[in-house]
C-alpha positions as CSV (number, residue, x, y, z in Angstrom):
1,X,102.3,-9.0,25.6
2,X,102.4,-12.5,26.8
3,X,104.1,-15.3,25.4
4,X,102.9,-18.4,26.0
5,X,105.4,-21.2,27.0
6,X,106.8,-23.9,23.6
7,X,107.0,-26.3,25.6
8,X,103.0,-26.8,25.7
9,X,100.9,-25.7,23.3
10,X,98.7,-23.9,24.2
11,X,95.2,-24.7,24.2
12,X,96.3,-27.3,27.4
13,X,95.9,-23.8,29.2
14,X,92.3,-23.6,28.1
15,X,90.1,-25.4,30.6
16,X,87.2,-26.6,28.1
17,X,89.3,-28.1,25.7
18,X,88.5,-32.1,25.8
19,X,89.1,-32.0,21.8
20,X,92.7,-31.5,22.5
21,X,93.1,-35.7,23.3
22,X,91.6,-35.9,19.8
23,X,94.6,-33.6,18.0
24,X,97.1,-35.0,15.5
25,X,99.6,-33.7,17.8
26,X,98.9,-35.3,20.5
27,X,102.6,-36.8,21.7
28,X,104.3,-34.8,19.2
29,X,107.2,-32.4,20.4
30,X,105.8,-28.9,20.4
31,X,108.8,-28.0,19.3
32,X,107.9,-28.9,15.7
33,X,105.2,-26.5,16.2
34,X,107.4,-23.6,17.3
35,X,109.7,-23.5,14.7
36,X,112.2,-20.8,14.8
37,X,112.8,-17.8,11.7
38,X,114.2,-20.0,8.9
39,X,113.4,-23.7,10.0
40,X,110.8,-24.1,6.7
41,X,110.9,-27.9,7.0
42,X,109.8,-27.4,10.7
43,X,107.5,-25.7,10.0
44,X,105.7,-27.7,6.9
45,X,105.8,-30.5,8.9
46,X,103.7,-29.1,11.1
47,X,101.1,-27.5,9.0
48,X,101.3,-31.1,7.6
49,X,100.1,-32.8,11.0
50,X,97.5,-30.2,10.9
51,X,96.5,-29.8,7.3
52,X,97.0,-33.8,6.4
53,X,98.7,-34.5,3.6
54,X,97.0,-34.8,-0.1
55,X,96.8,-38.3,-1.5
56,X,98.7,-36.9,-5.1
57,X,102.0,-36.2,-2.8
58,X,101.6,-39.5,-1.2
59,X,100.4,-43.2,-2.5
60,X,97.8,-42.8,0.5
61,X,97.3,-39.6,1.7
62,X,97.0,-38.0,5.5
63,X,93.9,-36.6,6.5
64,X,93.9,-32.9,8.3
65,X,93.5,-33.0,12.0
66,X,90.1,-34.2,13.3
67,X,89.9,-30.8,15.9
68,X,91.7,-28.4,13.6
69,X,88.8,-26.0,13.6
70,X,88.6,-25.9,17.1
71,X,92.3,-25.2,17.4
72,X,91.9,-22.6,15.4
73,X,89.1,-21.1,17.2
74,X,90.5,-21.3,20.1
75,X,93.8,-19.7,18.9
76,X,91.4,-16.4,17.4
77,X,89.6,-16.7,21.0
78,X,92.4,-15.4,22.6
79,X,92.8,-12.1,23.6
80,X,95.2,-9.7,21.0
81,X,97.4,-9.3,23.8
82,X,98.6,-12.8,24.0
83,X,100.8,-13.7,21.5
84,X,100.6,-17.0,20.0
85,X,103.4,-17.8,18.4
86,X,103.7,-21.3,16.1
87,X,101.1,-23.1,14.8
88,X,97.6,-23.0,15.7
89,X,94.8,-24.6,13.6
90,X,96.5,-25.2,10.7
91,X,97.9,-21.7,10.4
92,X,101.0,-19.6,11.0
93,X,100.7,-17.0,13.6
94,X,101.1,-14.5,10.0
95,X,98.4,-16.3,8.7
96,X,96.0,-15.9,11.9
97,X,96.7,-12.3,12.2
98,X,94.8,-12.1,7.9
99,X,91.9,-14.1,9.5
100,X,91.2,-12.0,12.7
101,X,91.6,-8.9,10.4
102,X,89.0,-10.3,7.7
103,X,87.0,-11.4,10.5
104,X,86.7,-7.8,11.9
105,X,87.0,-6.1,8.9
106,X,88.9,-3.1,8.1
107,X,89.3,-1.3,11.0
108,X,92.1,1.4,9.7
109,X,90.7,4.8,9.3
110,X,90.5,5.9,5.7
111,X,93.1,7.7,4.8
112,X,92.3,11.1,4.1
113,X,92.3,12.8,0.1
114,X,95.2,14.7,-1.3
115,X,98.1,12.1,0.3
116,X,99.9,9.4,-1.3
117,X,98.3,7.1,1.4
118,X,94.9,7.9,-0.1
119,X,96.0,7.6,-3.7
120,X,97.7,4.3,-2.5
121,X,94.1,3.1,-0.7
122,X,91.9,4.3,-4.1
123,X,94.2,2.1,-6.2
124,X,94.3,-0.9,-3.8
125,X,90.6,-1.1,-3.4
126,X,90.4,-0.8,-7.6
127,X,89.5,2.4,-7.7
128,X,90.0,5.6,-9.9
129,X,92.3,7.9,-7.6
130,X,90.7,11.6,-7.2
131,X,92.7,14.2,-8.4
132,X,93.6,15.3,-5.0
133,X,95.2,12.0,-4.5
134,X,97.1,12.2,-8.3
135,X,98.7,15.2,-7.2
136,X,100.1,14.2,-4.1
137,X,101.2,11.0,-5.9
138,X,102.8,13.7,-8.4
139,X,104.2,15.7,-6.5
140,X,106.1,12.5,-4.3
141,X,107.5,11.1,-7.7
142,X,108.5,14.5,-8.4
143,X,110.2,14.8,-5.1
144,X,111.7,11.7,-5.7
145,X,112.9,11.9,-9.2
146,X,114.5,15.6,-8.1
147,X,116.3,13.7,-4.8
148,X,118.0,10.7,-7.2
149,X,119.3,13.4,-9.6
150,X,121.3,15.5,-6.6
């Protein structure tokens, strides 16, 4: 997996990016786009630059970043095996993994019938679990229930 390098960020590695001159961030220390675990004020200030600021949590407002959608294309362009970490487009690197998975849809196997992870899928997706799937669920609280009592 690569990891691309803080210091620049990283669509300046991308060759067709002339919207990068337009960016919010332009000048701004891409270290406030790398925050690190637990630097949440980093890192709103950065989705802030990106995202602009709404005029009700400020007397006049900040409009998002004229090339966010591009940024954010160009993050999603990228192949899985590099890893962008910070802010890209607007969005966490959490936040791009949700959009690339909606984009491609779900591509997890279905689990199969008569295991808790196929009781689990029927009652994400709002559905009633077959019976099958109830008694594996059954027999795991059971299993469980028996295991806290010893």
């Amino acid at each position: 997996m690569t990891i691309l390098d803080p210091e620049r960020p990283a669509f300046y590695l991308h060759a067709d990016s002339d919207w990068k001159e337009l960016a919010s961030c332009k000048g701004i220390d891409p270290a406030v786009f790398h925050p690190t675990r637990g630097e949440i004020e980093v890192q709103r200030r950065a989705l802030a630059i990106c995202n602009g600021i709404p005029a009700k949590h400020r007397k006049a407002g900040t409009p998002p970043c004229p090339v966010r959608d591009q940024c954010l294309a160009f993050a999603l362009s990228l192949p899985p095996s590099v890893d962008l970490a910070g802010i890209y487009g607007g969005k966490t690197h959490r936040e791009r993994l949700i959009v690339r998975r909606k984009k491609l849809g779900n591509t997890r196997p279905r689990p199969e019938c008569g295991t808790t992870s196929g009781f689990n899928y029927h009652r994400h997706n709002g559905e009633v679990p077959c019976q099958p799937c109830r008694d594996a669920e059954k027999r795991r609280v059971t299993s469980k229930e028996q295991t806290n009592e010893a």
